[in-house]
N, C-alpha and C positions, 0 to 999 in steps of 0.2 A: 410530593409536588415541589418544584423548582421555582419557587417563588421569587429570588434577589435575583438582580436582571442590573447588567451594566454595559454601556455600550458603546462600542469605539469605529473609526473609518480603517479601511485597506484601500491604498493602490497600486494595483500591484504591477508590475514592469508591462506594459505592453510588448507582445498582441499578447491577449488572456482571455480565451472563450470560458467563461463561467460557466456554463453545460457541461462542454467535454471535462472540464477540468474536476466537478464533482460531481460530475456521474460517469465513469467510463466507458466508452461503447461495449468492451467485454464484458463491464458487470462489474469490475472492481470496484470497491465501496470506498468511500474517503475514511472513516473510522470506525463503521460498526454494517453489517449487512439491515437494517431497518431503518435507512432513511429517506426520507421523505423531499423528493422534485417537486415542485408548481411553479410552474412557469419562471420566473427568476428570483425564488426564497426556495432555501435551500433549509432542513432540519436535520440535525443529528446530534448526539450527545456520546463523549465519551469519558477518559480518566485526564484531565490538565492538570500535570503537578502535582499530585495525589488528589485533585479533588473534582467529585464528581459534576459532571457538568452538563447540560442543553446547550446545543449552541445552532443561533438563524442565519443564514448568512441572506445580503441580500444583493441582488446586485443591480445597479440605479446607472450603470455607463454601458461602453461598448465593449467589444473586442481590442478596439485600438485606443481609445480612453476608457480604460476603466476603473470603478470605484467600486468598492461593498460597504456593506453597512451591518454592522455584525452585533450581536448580542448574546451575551454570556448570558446563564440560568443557572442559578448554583442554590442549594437548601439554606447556608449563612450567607451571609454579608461580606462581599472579598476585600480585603484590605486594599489600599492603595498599591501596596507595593508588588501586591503577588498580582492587581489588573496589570501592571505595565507586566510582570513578567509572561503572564497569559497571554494578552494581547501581541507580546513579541513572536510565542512560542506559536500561535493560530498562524501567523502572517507566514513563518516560516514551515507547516506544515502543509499549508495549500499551495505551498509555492512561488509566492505571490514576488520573489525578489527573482527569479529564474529571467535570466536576460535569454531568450534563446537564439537572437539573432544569429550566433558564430555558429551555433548548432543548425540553423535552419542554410545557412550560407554553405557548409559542409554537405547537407543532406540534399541539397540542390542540384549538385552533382554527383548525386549516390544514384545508381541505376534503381536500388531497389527504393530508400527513402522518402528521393522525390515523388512518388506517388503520398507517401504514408504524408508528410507534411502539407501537402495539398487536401487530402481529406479530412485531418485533424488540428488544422492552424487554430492554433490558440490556446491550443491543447499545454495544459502542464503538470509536471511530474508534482505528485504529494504523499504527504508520507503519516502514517499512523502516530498518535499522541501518545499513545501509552505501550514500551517496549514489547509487553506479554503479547497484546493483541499480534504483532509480526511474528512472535515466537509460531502462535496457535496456528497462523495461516502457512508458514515454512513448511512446520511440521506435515498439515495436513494434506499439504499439496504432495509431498515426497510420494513418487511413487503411484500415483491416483493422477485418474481426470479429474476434469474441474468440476463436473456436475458431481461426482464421489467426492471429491475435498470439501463442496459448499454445502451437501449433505451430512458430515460431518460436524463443522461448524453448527450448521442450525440448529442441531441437537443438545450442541454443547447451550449455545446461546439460552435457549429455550430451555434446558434444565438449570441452569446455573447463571445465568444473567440476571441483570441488575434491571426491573423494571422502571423508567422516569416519566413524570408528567410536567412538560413546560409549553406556554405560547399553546394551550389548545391541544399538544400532538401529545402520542405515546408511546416513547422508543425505548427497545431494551439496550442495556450497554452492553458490552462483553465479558464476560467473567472477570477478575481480580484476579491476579497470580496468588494471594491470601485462600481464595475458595479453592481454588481449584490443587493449590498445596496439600490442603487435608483430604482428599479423597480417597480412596479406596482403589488400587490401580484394577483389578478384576473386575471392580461394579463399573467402574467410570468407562473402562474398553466394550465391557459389553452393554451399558445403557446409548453410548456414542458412537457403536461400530466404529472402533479404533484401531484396532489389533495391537501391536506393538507400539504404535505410537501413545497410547493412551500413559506408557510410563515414561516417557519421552516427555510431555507433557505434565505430567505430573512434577515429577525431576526439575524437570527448567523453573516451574513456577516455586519449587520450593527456595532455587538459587538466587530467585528474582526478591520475593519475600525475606531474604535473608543479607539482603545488601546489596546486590549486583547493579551497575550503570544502569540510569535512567537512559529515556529516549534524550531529553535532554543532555544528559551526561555526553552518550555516546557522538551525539551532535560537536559535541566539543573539540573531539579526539582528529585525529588525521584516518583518511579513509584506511591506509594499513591496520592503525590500533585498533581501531572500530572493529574492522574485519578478527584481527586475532581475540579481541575478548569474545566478541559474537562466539566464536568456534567454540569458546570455552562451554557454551552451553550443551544438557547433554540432548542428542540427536538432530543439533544444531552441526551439518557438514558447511562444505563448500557452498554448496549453492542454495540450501538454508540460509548460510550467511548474507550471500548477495541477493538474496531475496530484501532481509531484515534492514541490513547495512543504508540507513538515509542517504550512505555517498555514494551509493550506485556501485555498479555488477555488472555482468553478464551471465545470469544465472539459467547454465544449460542443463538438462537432465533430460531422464528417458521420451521423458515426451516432447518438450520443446526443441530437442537436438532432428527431429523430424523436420522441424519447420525451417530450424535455420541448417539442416544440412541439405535441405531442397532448393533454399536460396542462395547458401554460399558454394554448395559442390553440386551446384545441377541434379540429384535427387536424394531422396530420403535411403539415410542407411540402413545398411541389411542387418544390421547388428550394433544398435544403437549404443548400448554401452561402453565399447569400444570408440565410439567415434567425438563420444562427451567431447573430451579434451582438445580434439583437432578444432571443432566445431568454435569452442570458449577460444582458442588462440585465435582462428578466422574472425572469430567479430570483436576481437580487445585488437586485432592489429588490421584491421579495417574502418572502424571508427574512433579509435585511440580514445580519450577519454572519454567521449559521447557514446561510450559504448552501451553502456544503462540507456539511456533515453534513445539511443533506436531500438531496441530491443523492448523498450515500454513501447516504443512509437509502433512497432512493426507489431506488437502483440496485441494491444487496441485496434489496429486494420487491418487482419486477416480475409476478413469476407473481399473487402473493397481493393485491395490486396492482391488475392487469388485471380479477382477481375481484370488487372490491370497487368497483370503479368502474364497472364493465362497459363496457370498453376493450379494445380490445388492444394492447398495450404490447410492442413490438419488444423482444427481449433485447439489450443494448448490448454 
């Protein structure tokens, strides 16, 4: 049970729709897949700074004035100086400083965007608290659909997750790069239907465990460093990276190069591997540095998307 509870304000740059932003239309989770919507409180817990945490967020304004009201849950009593560093590090993993007007100004004039920014205004990019957990989702995405990679996950979560009790709810965290270190690479692949990724996994977390940049760290770095230490992980490639990488991507691979070579070359390639690369050059020199956040933008509106364009749009 998370009993010490401390509590501070965000406001975070308008427009900021607090729905879209921590619950994805795809599904994407803001830190861990068990957390909890009601109406506008928001529950989830994951690792802040090495330490385990619940966290409510809540949200008391609008889209175009908005405020949250947030509450840390932790087992001791947080010192002074690591709330302000928490308090700093929550504000910047929900996004809450993301100006997107120059983004939205760009994508106004995008044949394809202006649809997606009309269905997701307010919408903002967020990023995972604790390094491992982007590791485990990189990984398990390589190669797999998304219902095979979130089946993965859940398995993982559910044997080896950290159960917490704060504010009433009960969410599991995500494994520790520490747990998942010791494992057994043949038990862990076959209790998690992994295949090859299960030592991929194992591996990273032993690197993570052994010194490697925090999420914080790598927040520090320039989106190139970032990029090259990411790679340094093992079965962390290219688009691993830009998955992970807080500074954003365009991270194309077998299955997403479907979507966006329908959208940028008029249809889906015959021979998708092949086509990765042309695909990653079409959306880093079409939307230049917004290239991450259409490519979040257009991956959250597929269905609405497909509708608007009169396409159909593979779900990634």
């Amino acid at each position: 049970m998370l009993k010490n509870e401390f509590r501070f304000s965000i406001r975070p740059v308008p427009p900021f729709n607090f729905t879209l932003t921590v619950k994805k239309p795809a599904g994407w989770s803001l830190f861990n897949a068990g957390e909890i919507l009601e109406e506008n409180s928001f529950w989830t817990a994951t690792r802040l700074l090495g330490t385990l945490a619940g966290i409510k967020l809540q949200s008391i304004g609008t889209i175009n004035k908005p405020k949250l009201e947030v509450s840390v849950f932790t087992e001791e009593a947080v010192p002074d100086g690591l709330r302000t560093r928490i308090s700093d590090h929550i504000k910047k993993m929900i996004g809450a400083d993301q100006d997107l007007r120059e983004f939205y100004s760009m994508a106004r004039s995008d044949q394809i965007l202006k649809h997606t920014i009309e269905d997701l205004y307010g919408m903002h990019d967020t990023q995972t608290s604790y390094l491992y957990n982007s590791v485990v989702l990189s990984i398990c995405l390589q190669m797999a659909r998304l219902d095979r990679s979130q089946n993965m996950m859940e398995r993982i979560n559910k044997l080896y997750g950290d159960p917490v009790e704060f504010d009433g709810k009960s969410i599991t965290v995500e494994p520790s790069a520490d747990t998942i270190s010791l494992l057994d690479e043949r038990k862990f692949a076959k209790e998690c239907k992994l295949g090859y990724r299960a030592k991929y996994l194992i591996r990273s977390a032993q690197m993570i465990s052994n010194g490697f940049p925090t999420m914080e760290e790598i927040l520090s770095m320039s989106p190139t460093d970032a990029k090259e230490k990411l790679l340094e992980l093992p079965g962390v490639g290219d688009y691993a990276a830009d998955i992970i990488n807080p500074h954003g991507g365009f991270p194309i691979d077998a299955w997403s190069v479907d979507v966006f070579g329908l959208l940028f070359l008029g249809k889906e390639p015959k021979n998708a591997r092949e086509t990765i690369e042309r695909v990653k050059r079409q959306g880093i020199k079409r939307w230049g540095k917004w290239a991450w956040m259409g490519f979040f933008y257009v991956a959250q509106d597929l269905e609405n998307l497909s509708k608007s364009l009169g396409v159909k749009l593979r779900q990634i």
